[in-house]
C-alpha positions as a printed NumPy array, in Angstrom:
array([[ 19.898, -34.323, -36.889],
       [ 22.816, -34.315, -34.37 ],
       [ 22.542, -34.197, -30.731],
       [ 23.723, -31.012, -30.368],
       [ 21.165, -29.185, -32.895],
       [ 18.456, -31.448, -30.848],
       [ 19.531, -29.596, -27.504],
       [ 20.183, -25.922, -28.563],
       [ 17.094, -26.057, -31.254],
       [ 14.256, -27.696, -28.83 ],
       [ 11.847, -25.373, -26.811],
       [ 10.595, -28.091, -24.416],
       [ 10.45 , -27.021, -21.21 ],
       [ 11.655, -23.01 , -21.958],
       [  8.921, -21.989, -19.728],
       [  9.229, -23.907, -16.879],
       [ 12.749, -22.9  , -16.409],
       [ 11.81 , -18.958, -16.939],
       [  9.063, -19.394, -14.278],
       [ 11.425, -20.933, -11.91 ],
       [ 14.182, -17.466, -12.782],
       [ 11.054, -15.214, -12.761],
       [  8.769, -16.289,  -9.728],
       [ 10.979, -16.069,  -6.704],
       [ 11.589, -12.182,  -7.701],
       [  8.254, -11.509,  -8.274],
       [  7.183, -13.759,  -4.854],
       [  8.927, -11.091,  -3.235],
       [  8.296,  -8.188,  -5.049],
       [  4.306,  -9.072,  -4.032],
       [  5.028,  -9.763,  -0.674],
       [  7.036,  -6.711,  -0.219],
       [  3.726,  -4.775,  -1.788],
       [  1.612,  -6.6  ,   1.177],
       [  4.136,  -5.666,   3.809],
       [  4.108,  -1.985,   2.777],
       [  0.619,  -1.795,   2.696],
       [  0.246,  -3.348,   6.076],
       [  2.674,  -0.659,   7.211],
       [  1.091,   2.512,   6.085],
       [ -2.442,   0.917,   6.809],
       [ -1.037,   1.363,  10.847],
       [  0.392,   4.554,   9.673],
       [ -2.973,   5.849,   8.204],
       [ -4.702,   4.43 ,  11.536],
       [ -2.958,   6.066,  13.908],
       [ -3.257,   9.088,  12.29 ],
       [ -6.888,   8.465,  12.357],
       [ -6.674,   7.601,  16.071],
       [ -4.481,  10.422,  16.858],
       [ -7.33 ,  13.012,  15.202],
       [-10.393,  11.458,  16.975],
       [ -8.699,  11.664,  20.451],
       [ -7.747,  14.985,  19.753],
       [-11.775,  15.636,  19.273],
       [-12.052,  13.291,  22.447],
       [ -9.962,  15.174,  24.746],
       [-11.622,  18.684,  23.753],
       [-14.126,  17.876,  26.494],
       [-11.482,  18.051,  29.167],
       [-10.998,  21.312,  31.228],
       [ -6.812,  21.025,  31.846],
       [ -4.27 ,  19.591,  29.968],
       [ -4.292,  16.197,  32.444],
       [ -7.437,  15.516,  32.087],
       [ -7.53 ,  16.086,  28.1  ],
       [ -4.681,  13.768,  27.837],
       [ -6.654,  11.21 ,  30.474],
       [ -9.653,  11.448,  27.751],
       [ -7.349,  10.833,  25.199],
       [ -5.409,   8.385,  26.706],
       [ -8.707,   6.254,  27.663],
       [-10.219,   7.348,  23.975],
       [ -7.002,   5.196,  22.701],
       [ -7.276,   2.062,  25.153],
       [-10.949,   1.608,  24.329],
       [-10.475,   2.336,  20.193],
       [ -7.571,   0.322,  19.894],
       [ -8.625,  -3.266,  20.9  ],
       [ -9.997,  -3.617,  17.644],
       [ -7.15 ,  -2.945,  15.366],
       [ -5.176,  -5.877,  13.72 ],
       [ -1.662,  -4.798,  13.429],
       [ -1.544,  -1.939,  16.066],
       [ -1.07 ,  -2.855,  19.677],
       [ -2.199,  -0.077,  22.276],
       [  1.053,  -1.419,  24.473],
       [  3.423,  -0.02 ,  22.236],
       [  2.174,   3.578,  22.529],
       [  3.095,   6.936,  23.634],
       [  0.495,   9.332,  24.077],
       [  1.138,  12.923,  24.906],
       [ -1.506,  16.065,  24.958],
       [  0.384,  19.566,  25.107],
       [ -1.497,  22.981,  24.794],
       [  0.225,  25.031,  22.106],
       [  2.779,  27.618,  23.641],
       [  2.211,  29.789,  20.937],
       [ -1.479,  29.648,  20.607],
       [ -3.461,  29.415,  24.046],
       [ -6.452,  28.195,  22.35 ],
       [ -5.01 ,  25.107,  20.709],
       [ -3.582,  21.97 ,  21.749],
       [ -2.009,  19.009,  20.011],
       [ -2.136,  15.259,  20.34 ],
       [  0.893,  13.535,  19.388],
       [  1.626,   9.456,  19.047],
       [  4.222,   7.681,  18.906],
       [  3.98 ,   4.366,  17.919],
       [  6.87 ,   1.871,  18.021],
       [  5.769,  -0.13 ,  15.019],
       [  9.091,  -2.85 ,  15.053],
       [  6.467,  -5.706,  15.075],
       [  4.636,  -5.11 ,  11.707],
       [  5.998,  -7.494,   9.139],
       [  7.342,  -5.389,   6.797],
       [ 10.619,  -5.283,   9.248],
       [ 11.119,  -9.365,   8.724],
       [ 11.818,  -8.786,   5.386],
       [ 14.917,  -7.898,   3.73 ],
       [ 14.107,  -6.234,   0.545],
       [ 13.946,  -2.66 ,  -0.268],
       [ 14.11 ,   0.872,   1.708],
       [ 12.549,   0.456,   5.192],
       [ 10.494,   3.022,   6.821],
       [ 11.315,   3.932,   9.786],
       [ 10.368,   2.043,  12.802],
       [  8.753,   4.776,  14.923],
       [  5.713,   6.189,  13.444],
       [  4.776,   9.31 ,  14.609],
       [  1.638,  11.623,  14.035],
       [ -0.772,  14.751,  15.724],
       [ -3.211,  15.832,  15.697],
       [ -4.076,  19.824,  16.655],
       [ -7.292,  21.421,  17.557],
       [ -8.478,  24.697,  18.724],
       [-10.718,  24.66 ,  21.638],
       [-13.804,  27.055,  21.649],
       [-14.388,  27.114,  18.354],
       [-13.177,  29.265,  15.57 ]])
């Protein structure tokens, strides 16, 4: 058998060297899956946040002090949370022009710290995350 047969007709060692073509890809294929999940776990929260301080602030008489309810609602809910950083928030509470009876609390939430935008891999979401939440006061 010739030395050349020997080295295009072996199969030692085939699947080391498609591990070492395949597992970098799929390294970051799963850490891109982690990153993305991180993000729209902070995305789901402050959605979550945004709808509780909403039912926070309904206590409050005027506008400032619903948005002081909410604002304090947020501080105190906050400290808890692993990737979201009460810091980096905006939080505004604005009765509804349109609807006297309604009023909407709206975060924004500068998420440029999560992980997901140290990686360079596939579409990024955007950076701001933004969510409300509205709720009628007195009732239906």
């Amino acid at each position: 058998m010739s030395n050349t047969t020997r080295l295009f007709g072996s199969r030692d060692g085939a699947a080391a060297i498609e591990f070492a073509i395949i597992a970098p890809l799929f390294l970051l294929c799963l850490l891109t899956l982690i990153a993305y999940g991180i993000y729209l776990s902070a995305a789901h929260s402050i959605q979550q946040i945004a709808a509780d301080a909403a039912r926070t602030a309904i206590a409050g008489l005027s506008q400032s002090e619903r948005e002081r309810l909410a604002t304090d609602y947020i501080q105190r809910t906050t400290m808890d949370q692993a990737f979201i950083k009460p810091s980096q928030m905006t939080v505004t509470v604005k009765d509804d022009t349109s609807n006297a009876s309604q009023f909407t609390v709206r975060i924004k939430y500068d998420a440029g710290d999560l992980p997901i935008f140290n990686m360079f891999t596939f579409a990024m979401p955007s950076e701001q995350i933004e969510r409300f939440a509205t709720i009628r006061m007195g009732g239906i």
